[in-house]
Short mmCIF file of the C-alpha atoms (twelve columns), coordinates in Angstrom:
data_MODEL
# 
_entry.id   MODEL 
# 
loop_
_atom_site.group_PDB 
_atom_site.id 
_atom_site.type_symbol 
_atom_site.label_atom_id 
_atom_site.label_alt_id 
_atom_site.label_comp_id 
_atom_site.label_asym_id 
_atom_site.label_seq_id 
_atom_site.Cartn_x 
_atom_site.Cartn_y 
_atom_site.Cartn_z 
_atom_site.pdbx_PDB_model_num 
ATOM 1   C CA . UNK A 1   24.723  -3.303  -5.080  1 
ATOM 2   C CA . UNK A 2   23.672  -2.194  -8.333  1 
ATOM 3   C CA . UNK A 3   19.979  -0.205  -7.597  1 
ATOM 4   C CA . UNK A 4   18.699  -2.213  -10.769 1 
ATOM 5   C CA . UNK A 5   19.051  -5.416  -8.288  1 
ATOM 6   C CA . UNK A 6   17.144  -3.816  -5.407  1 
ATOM 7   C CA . UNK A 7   13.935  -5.961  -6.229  1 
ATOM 8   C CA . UNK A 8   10.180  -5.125  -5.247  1 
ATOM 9   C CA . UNK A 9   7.538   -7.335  -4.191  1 
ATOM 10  C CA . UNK A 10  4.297   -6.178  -4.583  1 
ATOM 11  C CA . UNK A 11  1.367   -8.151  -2.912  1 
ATOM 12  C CA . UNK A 12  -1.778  -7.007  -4.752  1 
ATOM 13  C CA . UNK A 13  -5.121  -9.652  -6.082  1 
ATOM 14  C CA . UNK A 14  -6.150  -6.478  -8.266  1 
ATOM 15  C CA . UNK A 15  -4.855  -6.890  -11.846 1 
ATOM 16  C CA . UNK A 16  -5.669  -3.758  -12.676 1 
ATOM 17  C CA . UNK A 17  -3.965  -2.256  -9.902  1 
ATOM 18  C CA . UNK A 18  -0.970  -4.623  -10.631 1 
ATOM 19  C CA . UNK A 19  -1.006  -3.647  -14.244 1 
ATOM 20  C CA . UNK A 20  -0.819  0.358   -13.394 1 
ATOM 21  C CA . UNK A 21  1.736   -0.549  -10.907 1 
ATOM 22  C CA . UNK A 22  3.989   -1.759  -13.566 1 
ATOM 23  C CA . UNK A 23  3.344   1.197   -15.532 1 
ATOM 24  C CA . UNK A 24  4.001   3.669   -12.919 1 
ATOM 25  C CA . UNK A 25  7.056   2.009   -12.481 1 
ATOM 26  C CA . UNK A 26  8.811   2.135   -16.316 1 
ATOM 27  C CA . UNK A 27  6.740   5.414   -16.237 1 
ATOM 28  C CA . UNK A 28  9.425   6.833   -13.575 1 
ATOM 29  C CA . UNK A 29  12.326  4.985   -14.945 1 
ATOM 30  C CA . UNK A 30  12.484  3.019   -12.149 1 
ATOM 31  C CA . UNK A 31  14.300  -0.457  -13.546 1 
ATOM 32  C CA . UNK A 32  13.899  -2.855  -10.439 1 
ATOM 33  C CA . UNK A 33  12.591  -5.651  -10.808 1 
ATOM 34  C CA . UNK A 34  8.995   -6.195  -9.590  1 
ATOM 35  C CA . UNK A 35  8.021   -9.468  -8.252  1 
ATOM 36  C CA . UNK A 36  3.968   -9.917  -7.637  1 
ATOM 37  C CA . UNK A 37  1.805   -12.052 -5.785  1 
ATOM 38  C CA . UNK A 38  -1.708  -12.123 -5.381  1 
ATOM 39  C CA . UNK A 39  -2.720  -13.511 -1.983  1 
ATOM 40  C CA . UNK A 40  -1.517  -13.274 1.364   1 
ATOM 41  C CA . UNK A 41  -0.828  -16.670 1.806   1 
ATOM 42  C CA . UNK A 42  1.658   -16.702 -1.437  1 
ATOM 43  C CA . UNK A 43  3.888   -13.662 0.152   1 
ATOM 44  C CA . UNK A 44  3.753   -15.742 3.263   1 
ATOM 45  C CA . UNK A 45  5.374   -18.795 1.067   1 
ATOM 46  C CA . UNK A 46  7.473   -16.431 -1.477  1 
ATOM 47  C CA . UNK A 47  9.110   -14.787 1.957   1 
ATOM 48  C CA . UNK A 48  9.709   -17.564 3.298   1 
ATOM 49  C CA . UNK A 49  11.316  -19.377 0.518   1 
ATOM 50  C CA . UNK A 50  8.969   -22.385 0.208   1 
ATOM 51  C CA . UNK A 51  8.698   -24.234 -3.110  1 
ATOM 52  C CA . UNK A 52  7.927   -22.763 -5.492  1 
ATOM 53  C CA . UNK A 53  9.894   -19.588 -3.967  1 
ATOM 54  C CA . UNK A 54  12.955  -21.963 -2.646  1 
ATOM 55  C CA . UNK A 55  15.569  -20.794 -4.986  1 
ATOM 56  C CA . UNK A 56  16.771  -17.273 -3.926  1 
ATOM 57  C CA . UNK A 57  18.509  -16.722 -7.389  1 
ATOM 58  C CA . UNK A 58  15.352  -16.801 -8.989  1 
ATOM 59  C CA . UNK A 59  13.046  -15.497 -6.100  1 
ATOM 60  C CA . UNK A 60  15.209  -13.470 -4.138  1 
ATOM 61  C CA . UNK A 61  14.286  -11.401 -1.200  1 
ATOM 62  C CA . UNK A 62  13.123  -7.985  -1.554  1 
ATOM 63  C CA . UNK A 63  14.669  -4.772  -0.743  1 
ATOM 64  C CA . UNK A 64  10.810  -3.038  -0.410  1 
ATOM 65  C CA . UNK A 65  7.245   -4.772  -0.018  1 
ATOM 66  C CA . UNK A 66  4.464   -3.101  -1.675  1 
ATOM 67  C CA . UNK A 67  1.436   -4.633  0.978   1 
ATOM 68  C CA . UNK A 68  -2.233  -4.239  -0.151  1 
ATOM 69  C CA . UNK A 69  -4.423  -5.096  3.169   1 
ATOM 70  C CA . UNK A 70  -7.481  -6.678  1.554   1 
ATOM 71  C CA . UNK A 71  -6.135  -9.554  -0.115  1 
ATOM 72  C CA . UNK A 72  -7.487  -13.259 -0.223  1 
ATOM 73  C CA . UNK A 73  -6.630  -16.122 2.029   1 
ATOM 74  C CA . UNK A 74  -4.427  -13.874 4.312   1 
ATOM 75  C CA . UNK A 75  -5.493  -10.329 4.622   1 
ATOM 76  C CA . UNK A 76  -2.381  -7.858  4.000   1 
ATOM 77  C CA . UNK A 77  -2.232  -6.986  8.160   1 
ATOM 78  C CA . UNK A 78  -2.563  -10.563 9.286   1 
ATOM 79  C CA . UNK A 79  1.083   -11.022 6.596   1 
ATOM 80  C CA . UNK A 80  2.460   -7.905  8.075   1 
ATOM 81  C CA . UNK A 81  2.067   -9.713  11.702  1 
ATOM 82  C CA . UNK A 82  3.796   -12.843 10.495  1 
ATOM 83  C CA . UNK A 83  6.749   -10.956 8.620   1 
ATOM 84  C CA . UNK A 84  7.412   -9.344  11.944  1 
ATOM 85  C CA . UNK A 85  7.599   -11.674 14.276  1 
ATOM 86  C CA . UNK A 86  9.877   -13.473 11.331  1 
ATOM 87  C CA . UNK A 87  13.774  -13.072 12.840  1 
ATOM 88  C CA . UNK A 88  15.467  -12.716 9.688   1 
ATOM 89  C CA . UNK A 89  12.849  -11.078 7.536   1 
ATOM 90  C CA . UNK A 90  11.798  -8.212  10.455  1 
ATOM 91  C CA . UNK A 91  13.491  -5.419  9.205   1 
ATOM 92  C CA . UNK A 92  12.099  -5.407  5.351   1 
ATOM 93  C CA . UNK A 93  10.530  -2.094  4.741   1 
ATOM 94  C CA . UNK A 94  7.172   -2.261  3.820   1 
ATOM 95  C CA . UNK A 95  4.677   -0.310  2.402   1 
ATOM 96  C CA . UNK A 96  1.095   -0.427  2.813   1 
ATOM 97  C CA . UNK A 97  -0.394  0.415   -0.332  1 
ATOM 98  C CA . UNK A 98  -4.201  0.264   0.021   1 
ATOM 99  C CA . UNK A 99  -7.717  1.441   -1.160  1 
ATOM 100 C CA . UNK A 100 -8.830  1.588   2.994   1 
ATOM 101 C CA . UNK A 101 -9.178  5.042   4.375   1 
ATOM 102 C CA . UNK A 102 -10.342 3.384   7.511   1 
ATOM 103 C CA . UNK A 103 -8.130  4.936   10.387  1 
ATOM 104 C CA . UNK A 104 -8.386  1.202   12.363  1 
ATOM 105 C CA . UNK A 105 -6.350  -0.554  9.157   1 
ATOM 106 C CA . UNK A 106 -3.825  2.657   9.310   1 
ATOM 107 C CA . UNK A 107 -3.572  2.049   13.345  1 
ATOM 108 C CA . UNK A 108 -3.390  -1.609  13.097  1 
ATOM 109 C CA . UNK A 109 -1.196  -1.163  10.589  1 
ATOM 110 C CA . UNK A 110 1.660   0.881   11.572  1 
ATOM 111 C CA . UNK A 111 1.012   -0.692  15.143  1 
ATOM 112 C CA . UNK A 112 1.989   -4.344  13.509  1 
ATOM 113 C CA . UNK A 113 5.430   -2.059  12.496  1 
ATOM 114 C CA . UNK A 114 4.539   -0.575  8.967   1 
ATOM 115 C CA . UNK A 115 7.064   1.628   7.682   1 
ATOM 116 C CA . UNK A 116 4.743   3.969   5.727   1 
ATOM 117 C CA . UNK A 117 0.899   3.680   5.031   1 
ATOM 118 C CA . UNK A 118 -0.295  5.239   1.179   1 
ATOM 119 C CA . UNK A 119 -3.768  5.485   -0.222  1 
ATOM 120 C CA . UNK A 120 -3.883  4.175   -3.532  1 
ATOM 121 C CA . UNK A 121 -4.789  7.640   -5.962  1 
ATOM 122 C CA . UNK A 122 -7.593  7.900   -7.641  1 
ATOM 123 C CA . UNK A 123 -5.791  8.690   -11.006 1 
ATOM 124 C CA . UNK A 124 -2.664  7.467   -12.842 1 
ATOM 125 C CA . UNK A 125 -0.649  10.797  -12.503 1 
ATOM 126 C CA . UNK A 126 -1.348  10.389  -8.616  1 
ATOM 127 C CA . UNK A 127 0.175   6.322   -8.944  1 
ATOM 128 C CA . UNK A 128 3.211   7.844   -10.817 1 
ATOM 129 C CA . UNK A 129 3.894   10.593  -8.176  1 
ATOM 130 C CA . UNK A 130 3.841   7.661   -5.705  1 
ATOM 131 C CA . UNK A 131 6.214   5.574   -7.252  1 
ATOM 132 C CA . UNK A 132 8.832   8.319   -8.375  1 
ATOM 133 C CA . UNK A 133 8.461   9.046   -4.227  1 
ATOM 134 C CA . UNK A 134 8.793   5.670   -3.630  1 
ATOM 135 C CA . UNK A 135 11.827  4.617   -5.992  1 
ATOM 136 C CA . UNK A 136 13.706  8.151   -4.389  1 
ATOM 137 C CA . UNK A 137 13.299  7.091   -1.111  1 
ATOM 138 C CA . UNK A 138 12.775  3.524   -0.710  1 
ATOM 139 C CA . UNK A 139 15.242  2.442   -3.250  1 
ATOM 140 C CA . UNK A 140 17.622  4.684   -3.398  1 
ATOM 141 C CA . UNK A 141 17.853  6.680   -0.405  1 
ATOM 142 C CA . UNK A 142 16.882  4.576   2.252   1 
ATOM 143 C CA . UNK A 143 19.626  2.082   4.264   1 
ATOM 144 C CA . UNK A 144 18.277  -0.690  4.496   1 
ATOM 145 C CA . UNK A 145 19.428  -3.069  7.615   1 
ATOM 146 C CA . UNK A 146 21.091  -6.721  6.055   1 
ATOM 147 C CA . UNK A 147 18.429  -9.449  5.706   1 
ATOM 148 C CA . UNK A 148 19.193  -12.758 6.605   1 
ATOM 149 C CA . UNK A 149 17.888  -15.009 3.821   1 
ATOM 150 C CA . UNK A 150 14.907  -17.274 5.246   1 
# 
């Protein structure tokens, strides 16, 4: 698989935080694409493959999850619990990246099965260093287990 089709999906309300996402991203020369969604009960639907997520050529499942924790309508650790107890959906890495310090989110959240927990930096530089981290590893590095498509 080409590393340019290892897609992203990045749950985040904060358009700011979406928009320096992005950035970070072509920043680091990091060419997958990036699929976003803004509430918790959207991932819930675009993971699942409900309409309008239902064709997987156009909305297919991610390699990585990018997972804010406060989010509307489903809060990023109550979409965390459903992707987990999801049989063919389990396995997809994700990676909380959140503005919470609080060390109850960072137990909850590597106790609902996590695979890495990030504050969100203060600065742009610190986003950047993130993401190149994130495309080495998570991207390219990483094995990643076959997903069974929803």
């Amino acid at each position: 698989m080409n590393v340019a089709d290892i897609g992203v999906l990045v749950v985040e309300d904060d358009t700011t935080d979406v928009l320096m996402i992005r950035r970070a991203f072509k920043k680091a020369q990091l060419v997958n694409p990036l699929r976003i969604v803004d509430n918790g009960d959207t991932a819930v639907d675009y993971l699942s493959g409900r309409p309008p997520y239902d064709d997987r050529a156009t909305h297919p499942l991610p390699a990585l999850i990018l997972l804010d924790l406060k989010l509307p309508r489903r809060s990023g650790l109550e979409v965390l619990e459903w992707l987990r107890q999801q049989p063919g959906l389990k396995r997809l890495p994700v990676v909380v990246l959140t503005s919470s310090m609080e060390n109850t989110d960072m137990r909850k959240a590597y106790d609902l099965g996590c695979n890495s927990y990030l504050v969100k930096p203060v600065s742009f530089e610190g986003l950047l260093d993130a993401v190149k981290a994130l495309g080495v590893y998570w991207l390219n590095l990483n094995r990643r287990a076959d997903t069974e498509v929803a």
